[in-house]
C-alpha positions in Angstrom: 64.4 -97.8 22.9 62.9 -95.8 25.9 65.0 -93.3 25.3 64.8 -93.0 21.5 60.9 -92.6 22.4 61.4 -90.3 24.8 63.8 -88.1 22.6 61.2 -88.0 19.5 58.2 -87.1 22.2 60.2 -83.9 23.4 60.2 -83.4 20.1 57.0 -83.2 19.0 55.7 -81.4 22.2 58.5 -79.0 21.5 57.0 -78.7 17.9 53.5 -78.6 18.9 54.2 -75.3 21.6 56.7 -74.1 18.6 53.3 -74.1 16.5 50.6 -72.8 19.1 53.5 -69.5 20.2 53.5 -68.6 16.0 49.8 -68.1 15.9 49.8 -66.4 19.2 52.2 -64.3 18.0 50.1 -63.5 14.3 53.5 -64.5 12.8 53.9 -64.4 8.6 53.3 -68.1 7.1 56.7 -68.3 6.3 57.5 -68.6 10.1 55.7 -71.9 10.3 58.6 -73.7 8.3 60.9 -73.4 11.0 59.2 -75.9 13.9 59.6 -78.3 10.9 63.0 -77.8 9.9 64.1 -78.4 13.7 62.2 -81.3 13.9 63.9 -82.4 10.8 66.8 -81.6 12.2 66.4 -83.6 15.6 66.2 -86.8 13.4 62.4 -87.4 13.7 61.5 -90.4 11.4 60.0 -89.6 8.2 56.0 -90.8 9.3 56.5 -88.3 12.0 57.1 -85.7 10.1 55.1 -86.4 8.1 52.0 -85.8 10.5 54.5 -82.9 11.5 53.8 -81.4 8.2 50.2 -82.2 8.3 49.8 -80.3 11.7 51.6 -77.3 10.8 49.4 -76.9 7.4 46.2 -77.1 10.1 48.0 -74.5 12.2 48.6 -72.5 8.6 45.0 -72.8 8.4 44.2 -71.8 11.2 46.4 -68.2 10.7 44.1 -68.1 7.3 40.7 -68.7 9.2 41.6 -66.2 12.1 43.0 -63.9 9.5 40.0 -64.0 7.7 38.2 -63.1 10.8 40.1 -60.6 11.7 39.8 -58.7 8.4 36.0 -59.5 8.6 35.3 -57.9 12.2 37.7 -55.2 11.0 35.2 -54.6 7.7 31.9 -54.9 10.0 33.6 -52.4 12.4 34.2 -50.5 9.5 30.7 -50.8 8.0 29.6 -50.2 11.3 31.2 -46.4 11.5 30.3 -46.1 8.7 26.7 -46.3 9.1 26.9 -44.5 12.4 28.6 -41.5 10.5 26.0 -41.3 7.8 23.6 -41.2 10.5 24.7 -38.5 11.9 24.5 -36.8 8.5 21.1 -34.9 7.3 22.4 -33.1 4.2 22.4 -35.0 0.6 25.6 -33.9 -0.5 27.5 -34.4 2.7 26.4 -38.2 2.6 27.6 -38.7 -0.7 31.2 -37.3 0.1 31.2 -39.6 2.9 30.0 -42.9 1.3 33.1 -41.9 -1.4 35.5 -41.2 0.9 34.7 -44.2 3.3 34.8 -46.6 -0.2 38.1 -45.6 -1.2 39.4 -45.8 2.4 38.3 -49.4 3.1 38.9 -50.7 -0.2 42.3 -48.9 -0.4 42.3 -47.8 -3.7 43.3 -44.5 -5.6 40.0 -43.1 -6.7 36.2 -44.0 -5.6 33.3 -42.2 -7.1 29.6 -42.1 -7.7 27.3 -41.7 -10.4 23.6 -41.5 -10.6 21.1 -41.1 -12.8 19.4 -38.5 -14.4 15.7 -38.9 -15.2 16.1 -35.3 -17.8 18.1 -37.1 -20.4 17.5 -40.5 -19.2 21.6 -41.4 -18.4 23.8 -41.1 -15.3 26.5 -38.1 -14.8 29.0 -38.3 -12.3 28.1 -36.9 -8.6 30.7 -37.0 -6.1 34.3 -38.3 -6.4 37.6 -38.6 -4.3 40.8 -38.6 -5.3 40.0 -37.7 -8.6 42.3 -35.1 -10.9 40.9 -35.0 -14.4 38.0 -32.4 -15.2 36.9 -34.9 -18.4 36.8 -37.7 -16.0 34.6 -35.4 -13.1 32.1 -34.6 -15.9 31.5 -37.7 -17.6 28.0 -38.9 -18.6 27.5 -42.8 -19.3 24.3 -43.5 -21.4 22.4 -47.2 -19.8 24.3 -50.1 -21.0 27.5 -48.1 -21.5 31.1 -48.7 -19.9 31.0 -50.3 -16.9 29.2 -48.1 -14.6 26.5 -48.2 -17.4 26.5 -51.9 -17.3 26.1 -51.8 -13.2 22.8 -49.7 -13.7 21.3 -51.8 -16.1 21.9 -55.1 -14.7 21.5 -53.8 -11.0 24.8 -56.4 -10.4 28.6 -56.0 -9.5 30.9 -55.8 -12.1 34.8 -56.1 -11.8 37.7 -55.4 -14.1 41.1 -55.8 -13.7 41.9 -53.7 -16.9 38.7 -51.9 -18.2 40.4 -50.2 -21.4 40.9 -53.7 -23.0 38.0 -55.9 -21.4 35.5 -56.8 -24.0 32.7 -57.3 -22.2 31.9 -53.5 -21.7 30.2 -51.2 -23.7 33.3 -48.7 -24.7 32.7 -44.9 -25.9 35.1 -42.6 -27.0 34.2 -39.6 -24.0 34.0 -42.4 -21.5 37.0 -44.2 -22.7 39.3 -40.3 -23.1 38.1 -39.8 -19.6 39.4 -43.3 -18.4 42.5 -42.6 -20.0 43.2 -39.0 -18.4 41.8 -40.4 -15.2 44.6 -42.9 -15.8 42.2 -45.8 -14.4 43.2 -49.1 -14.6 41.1 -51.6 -12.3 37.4 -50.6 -11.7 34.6 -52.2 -9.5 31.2 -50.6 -9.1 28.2 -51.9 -7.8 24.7 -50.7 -7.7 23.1 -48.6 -5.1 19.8 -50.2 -4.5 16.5 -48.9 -3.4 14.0 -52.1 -3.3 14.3 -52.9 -6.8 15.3 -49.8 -8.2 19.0 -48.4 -9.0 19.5 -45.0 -7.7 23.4 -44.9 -8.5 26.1 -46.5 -9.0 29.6 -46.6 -6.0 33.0 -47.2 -7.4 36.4 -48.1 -6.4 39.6 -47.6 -8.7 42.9 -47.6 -9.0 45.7 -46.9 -11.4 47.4 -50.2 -11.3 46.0 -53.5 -12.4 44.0 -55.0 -10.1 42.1 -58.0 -9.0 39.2 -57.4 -6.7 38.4 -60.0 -4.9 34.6 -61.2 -3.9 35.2 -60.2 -0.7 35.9 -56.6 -1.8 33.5 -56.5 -3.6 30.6 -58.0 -1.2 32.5 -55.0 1.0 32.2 -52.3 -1.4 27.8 -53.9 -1.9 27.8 -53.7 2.0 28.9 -50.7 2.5 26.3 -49.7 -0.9 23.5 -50.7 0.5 24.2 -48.7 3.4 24.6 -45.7 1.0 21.5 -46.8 -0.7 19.4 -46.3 2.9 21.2 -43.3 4.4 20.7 -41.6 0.6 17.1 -42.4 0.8 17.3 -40.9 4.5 18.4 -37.7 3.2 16.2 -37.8 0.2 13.3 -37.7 2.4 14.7 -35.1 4.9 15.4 -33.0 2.0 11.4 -33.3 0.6 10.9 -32.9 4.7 12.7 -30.2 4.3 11.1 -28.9 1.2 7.8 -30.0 2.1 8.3 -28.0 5.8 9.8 -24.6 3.7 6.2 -25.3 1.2 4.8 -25.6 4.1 5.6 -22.3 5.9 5.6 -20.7 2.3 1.7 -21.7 2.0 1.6 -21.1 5.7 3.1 -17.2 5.4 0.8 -17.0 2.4 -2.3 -17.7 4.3 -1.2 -15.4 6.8 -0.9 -12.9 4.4 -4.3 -13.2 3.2 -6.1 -13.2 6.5 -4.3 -10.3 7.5 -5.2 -8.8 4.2 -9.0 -10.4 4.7 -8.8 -8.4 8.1 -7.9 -5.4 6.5 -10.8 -5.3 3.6 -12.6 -6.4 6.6 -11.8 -3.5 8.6 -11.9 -1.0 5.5 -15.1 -2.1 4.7 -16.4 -1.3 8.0 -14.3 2.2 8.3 -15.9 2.9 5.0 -19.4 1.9 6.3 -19.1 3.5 9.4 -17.9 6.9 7.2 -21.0 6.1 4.8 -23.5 5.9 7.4 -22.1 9.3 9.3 -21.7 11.4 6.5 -18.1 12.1 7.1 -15.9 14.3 4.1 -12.5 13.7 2.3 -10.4 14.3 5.5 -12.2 11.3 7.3 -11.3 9.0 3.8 -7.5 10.4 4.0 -7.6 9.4 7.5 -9.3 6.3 7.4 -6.5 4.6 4.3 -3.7 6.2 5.7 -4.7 4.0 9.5 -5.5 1.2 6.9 -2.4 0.6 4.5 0.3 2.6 7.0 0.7 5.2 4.3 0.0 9.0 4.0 -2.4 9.7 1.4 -3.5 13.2 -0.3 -6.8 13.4 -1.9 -7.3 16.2 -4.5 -10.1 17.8 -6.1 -11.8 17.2 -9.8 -9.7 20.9 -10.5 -6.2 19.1 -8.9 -6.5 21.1 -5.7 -5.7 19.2 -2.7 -8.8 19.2 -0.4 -7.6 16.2 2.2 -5.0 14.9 3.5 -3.7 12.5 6.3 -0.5 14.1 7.2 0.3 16.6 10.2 1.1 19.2 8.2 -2.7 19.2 6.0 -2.4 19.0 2.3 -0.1 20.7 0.2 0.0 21.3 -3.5 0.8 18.6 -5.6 4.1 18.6 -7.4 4.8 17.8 -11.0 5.5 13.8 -10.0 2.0 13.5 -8.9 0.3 15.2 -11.2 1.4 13.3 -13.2 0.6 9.9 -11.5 -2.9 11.9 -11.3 -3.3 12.8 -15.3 -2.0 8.9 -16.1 -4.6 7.7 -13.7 -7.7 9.9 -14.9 -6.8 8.8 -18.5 -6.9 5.1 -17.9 -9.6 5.3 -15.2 -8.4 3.0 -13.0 -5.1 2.8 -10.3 -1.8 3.9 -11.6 1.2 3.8 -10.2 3.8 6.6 -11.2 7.5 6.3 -9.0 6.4 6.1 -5.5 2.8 7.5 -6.4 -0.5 5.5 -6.6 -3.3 7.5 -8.0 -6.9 6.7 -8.0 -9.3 8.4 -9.9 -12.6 8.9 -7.7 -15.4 9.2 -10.2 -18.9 8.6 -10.4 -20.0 7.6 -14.0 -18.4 9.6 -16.5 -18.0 12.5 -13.8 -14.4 12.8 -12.2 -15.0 14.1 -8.6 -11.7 14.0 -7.5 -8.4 11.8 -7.0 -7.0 9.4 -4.2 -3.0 9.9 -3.9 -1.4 7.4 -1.8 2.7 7.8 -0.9 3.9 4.4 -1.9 6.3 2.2 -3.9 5.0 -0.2 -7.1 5.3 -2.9 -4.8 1.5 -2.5 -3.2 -0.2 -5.9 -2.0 -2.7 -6.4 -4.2 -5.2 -6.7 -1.5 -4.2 -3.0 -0.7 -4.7 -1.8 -4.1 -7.8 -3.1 -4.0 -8.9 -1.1 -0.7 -7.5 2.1 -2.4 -9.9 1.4 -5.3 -12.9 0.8 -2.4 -11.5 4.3 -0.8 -11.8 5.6 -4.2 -15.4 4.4 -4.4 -16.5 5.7 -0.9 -14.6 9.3 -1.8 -16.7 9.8 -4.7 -19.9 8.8 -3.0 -19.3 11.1 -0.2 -17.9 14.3 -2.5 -21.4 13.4 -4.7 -23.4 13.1 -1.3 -21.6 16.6 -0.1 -22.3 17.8 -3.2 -25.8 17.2 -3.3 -26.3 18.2 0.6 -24.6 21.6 -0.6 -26.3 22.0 -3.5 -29.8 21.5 -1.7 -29.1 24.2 0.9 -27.9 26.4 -1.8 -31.5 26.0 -3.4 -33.3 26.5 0.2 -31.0 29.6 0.8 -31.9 31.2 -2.5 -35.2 30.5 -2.2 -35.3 31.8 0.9 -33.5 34.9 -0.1 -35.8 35.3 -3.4 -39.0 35.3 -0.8 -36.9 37.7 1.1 -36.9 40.4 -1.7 -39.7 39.6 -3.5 -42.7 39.7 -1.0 -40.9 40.8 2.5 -44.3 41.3 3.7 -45.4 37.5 3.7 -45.4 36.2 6.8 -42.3 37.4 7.9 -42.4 34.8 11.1 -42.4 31.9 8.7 -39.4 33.4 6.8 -37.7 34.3 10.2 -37.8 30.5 11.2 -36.5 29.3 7.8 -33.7 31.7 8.0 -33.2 30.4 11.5 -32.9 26.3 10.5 -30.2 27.7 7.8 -28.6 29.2 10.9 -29.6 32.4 9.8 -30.5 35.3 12.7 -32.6 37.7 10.4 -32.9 39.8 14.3 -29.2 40.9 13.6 -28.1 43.7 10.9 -27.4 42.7 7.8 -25.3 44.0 4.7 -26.9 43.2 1.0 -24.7 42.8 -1.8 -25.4 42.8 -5.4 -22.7 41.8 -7.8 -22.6 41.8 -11.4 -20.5 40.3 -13.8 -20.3 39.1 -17.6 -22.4 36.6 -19.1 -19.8 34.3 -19.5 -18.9 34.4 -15.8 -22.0 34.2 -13.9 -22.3 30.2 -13.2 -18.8 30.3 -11.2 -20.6 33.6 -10.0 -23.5 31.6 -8.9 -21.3 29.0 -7.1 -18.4 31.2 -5.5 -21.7 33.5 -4.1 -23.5 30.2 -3.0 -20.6 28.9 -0.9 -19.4 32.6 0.5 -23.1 32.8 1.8 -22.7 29.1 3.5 -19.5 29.4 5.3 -20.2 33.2 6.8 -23.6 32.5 7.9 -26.1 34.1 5.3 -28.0 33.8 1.9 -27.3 34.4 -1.9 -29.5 33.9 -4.6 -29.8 34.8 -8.3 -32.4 37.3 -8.4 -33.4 39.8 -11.2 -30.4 38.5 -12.9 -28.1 39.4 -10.6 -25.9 37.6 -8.2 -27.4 38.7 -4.5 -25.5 37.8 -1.3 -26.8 38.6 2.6 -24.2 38.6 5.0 -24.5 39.7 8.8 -23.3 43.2 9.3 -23.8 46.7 9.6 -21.2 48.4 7.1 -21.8 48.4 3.9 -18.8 49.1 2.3 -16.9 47.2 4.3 -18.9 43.9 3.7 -19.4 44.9 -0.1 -15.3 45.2 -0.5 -14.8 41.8 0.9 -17.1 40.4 -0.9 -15.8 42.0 -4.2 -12.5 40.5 -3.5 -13.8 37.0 -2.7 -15.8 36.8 -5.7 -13.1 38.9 -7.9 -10.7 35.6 -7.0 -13.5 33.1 -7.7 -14.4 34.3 -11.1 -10.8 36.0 -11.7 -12.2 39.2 -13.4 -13.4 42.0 -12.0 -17.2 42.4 -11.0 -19.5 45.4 -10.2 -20.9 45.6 -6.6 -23.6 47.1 -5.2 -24.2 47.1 -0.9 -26.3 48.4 1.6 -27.4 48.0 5.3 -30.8 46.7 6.5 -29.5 48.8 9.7 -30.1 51.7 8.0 -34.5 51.4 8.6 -33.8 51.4 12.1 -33.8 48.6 14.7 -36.8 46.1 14.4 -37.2 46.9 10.6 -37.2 42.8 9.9 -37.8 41.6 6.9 -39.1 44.7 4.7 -35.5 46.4 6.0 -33.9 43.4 3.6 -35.8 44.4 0.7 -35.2 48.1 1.3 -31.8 47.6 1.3 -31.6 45.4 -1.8 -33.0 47.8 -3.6 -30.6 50.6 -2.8 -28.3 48.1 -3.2 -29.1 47.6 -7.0 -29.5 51.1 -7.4 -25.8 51.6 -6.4 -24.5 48.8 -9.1 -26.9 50.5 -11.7 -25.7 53.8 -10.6 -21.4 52.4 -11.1 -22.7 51.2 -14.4 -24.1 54.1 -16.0 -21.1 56.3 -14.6 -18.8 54.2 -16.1 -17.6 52.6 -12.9 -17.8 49.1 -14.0 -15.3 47.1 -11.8 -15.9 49.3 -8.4 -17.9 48.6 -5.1 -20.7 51.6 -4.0 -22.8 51.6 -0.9 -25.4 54.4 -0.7 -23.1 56.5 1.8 -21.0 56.3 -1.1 -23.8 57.4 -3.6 -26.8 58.9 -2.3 -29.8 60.0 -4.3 -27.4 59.6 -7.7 -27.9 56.2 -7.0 -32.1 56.8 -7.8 -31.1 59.3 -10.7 -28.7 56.9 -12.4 -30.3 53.8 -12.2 -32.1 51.7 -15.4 -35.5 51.4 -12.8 -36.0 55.1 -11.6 -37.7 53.3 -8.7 -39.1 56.8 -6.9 -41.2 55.2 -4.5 -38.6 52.8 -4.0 -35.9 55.2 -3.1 -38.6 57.2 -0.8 -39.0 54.0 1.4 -35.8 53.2 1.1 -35.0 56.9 2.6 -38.1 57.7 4.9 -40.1 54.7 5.1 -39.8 54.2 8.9 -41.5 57.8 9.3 -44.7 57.2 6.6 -45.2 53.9 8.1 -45.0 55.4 11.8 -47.4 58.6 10.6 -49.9 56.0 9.3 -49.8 53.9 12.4 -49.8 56.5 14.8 -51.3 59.7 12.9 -48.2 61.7 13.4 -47.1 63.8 10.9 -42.8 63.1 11.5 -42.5 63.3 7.5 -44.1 67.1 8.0 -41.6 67.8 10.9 -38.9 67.0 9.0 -39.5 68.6 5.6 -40.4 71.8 8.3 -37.3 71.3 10.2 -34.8 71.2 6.8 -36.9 73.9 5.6 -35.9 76.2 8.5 -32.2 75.1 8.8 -32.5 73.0 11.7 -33.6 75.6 13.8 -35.9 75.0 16.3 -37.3 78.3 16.7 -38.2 78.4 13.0 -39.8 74.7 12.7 -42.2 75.3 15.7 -43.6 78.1 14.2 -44.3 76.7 10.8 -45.6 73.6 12.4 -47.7 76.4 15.1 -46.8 73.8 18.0 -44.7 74.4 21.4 -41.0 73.8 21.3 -40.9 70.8 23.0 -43.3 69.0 20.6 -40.6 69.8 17.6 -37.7 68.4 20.3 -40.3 65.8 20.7 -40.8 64.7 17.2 -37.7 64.8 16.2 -36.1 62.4 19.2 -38.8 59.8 17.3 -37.3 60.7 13.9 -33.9 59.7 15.0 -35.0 56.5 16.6 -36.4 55.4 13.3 -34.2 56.7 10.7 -30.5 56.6 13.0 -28.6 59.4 14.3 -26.5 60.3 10.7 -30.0 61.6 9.6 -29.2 65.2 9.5 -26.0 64.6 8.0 -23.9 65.0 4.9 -25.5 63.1 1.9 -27.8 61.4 4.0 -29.7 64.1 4.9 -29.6 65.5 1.5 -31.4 62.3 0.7 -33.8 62.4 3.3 -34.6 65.5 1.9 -35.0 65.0 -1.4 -37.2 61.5 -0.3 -39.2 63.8 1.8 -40.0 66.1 -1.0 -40.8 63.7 -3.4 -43.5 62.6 -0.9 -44.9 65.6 -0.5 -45.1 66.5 -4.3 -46.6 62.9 -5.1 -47.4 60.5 -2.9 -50.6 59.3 -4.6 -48.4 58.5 -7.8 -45.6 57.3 -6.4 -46.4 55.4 -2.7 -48.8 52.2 -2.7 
């Protein structure tokens, strides 16, 4: 009997260690029969196997509850790295690719996908899948309600289907049935991606087999969802970060943009100011917009003629692009851009002054147009302003010159000081020039005269109805010639002029010398006129007493001053009688000899005299056509002075 109990306790123990080593060892369930069938074999009696039996289907489950576990921890550490790896993941796309690709690996199955919805068209279109080979399949749309997936995002619950083309419960379409069917799908489970209580997709797993999924899969596939569900959230809002941050620099650029384009109307207002206040010209404009906008501008004149520029090389004529870009912008009166031209017209009213050209592509900031517009402005207020200056100074030197030749005798100290505030030295020799020219041609007469006498340092006037210019200078003909081809270019026909020297009364003459000289000076165009020398320049070396003879005025007293006037003024100042010694000296033949003895006076007195008559009249007196002149002023002194001399 002891031995008998002895036997069947072995036995067991053997049983029990047979049991504990199985599990140890993770050993199939099938394994578990053997323990039994040796105990069995030993003989055991049939109530101890029977509580044999009843152990080993505790130690079975057992294997099932560790199993379980095992698969559990397995899943978590799975869920795990998979929440670490969408983490680490900032872009949108690349977390959906993930959360497919780590569905269809923990779940095992062929294909895993994702759909979500689209608020356009109110449905859901497929976004990401893997393991996937049909192009119907990858571009499916599921209306709410339809197929599964449809189902999922309208319940916001797991569905499950061990063969979706024939279960019933499921909304089926003909697209989202043909794509099943190329797919070759079989099984599907999807659950929703939830965000709080909204459904922002739906994750699948699928295979081409039937299939049972069981809730452990699928409370797998909703873990690893909701994870999804978070991470795509995550990225949602990195990607409005994102765009909010790009918006952000976009508005922040933008701002930039307009305070550096606030600072520059800023700046050109004050350039513009600044060029107001001093008076400054076209050059100072080009200048000033080229420093502004970082471009070279030209700036041409009502006529097209470039009078500015900001380049090195000064302005250059404009070629046929920008004349263009310079007729479309005077048409429309406002900017215009023509190729890489902007053109501004600068005008004041209906008047156009002039044009701003700026070297620049149609992509100008509009800010920048607007300071070329500004520019525009300031250039027509300055070219009105310099036109006005110029204008006035042309008025104060003609009147100036008219006082000059119509009453030389007025206060000649007055007239010397006005001269001198136009920077005018009356003290030096002078050269007057009388021009004529056809009707038609006199106002650009007028002007060309006008702005010759500003830049060379003299006078012009319209006097007598004639053009009249005073430069400094003691040649006649060479002064009259330049000023011939100056004006001949101006008007661009050819003119009649008329000049003589105020050197030609002697040093000191002052004013009266001026009118003397305009006076032979008219007689010389008169004289070209009536020879039929229309078209020529004349001085009176050129002319002599033909000049007197030929002329409209037959201004006799005129020419006598003109010739001898030094000598009767000197004769009545110092009761000499030099005209006398002259007319006594031609009438002997310039000899000495001869002259003293028909003026009865010593020798010495003639030598005398006429050292005084070269003083005042020059040394050329007793030469060529001059002294024929002086002769023929001399005798017309002597035959009538009371007639002809005030």
């Amino acid at each position: 009997m002891d031995e008998r109990v002895g036997s069947e306790s072995a036995a067991v123990a053997a049983f029990g260690r047979a049991l504990l080593d199985l599990l140890h060892d993770e050993a199939p369930a099938l394994e578990f029969e053997r323990p039994l069938l040796a105990a069995r074999a030993a003989g055991l009696p049939a109530e101890l196997l029977a509580d044999l039996d009843a152990a080993r289907q505790v130690a079975l489950s057992i294997r099932g509850e560790l199993a379980q576990r095992r698969r559990r921890e397995a899943e978590l550490a799975a869920l795990f790295e998979t929440a670490s790896d969408l983490a680490s993941l900032h872009d949108l796309d690349s977390v959906l690719r993930a959360i497919v690709r780590r569905a269809r690996l923990l779940l095992g199955t062929d294909i895993a996908y994702m759909t979500v919805p689209d608020p356009a068209v109110k449905d859901t279109y497929m976004r990401v899948t893997s393991g996937s080979v049909s192009a119907a399949f990858q571009t499916v749309r599921l209306g709410l309600g339809e197929g599964l997936g449809g189902l999922v995002a309208q319940r916001a619950a797991p569905y499950a289907t061990a063969g979706y083309l024939g279960d019933a419960r499921f909304l089926h379409t003909g697209p989202i049935d043909h794509a099943v069917r190329e797919e070759g799908l079989v099984a599907i489970l999807g659950v929703p991606l939830l965000l709080g209580n909204s459904v922002i997709g739906v994750l699948f797993a699928a295979d081409r087999r039937h299939r049972t999924f069981g809730p452990e899969e699928v409370s797998l596939l909703s873990s690893l969802a909701a994870h999804a569900a978070i991470a795509i959230d995550a990225a949602n809002a990195l990607d409005e970060t994102r765009t909010a941050l790009a918006e952000l620099n976009a508005a922040n650029e933008l701002v930039k943009e307009h305070s550096a384009a606030v600072e520059r109307a800023a700046l050109a207002h004050h350039r513009f100011t600044e060029l107001m206040l001093a008076g400054g010209g076209a050059e100072d404009v080009a200048q000033a917009v080229s420093a502004l906008l970082g471009k070279d501008v030209t700036i041409l004149s009502a006529q097209d003629n470039p009078i500015a520029a900001s380049s090195l090389g000064g302005p250059a004529p404009p070629d046929a692009a920008t004349l263009r870009a310079v007729a479309e912008a005077r048409a429309a009166r406002r900017a215009v851009c023509s190729g890489e031209r902007w053109a501004v017209p600068a005008t004041a009213g209906s008047e156009h002054l002039g044009t701003l050209v700026l070297h620049a592509g149609p992509d100008l900031p509009e800010a920048d147009r607007l300071i070329l517009e500004r520019a525009a402005m300031v250039c027509a207020l300055l070219l009105l302003m310099r036109r006005s200056v110029t204008e006035a100074e042309h008025r104060l030197r003609g009147d100036l010159l008219s006082d000059l030749l119509s009453a030389p005798h007025r206060d000649a100290g007055s007239l010397r000081d006005r001269a001198l505030r136009l920077n005018v030295d009356l003290s030096l020799p002078h050269v007057v020039v009388v021009i004529h020219a056809e009707d038609v041609f006199r106002p650009r007469l007028r002007s060309a005269a006008a702005h010759l006498a500003a830049t060379r340092h003299g006078l012009a006037a319209n006097f007598e109805g004639a053009a009249v210019v005073l430069l400094p200078g003691d040649d006649a003909s060479a002064v009259g010639t330049e000023v011939a081809a100056t004006l001949k270019a101006a008007v661009g026909r050819p003119i009649t002029v008329g000049a003589a020297s105020s050197a030609r009364h002697g040093p000191g003459a002052g004013t009266e010398a001026i009118a003397a000289a305009y006076l032979k000076a008219r007689r010389c165009v008169e004289a070209l006129l009536a020879l039929g020398r229309a078209g020529d320049v004349a001085s009176p070396d050129e002319l002599g007493f033909l000049g007197m003879l030929l002329s409209d005025r037959k201004d006799v007293a005129g020419f006598i001053r003109s010739a001898i006037g030094p000598l009767i003024d000197y004769d009545a100042a110092k009761g000499t009688d030099l005209v006398q010694t002259v007319a006594a000296y031609f009438g002997a033949g310039g000899n000495l000899s001869k002259t003293k003895d028909a003026l009865h006076v010593h020798v010495n007195t003639v030598t005398q005299r006429l050292d005084r008559v070269t003083r005042l009249l020059g040394a050329d007196w007793q030469l060529g056509d001059r002294a024929l002149e002086i002769r023929l002023a001399v005798h017309l002194h002597r035959i009538g002075a009371e007639r002809w001399v005030a």
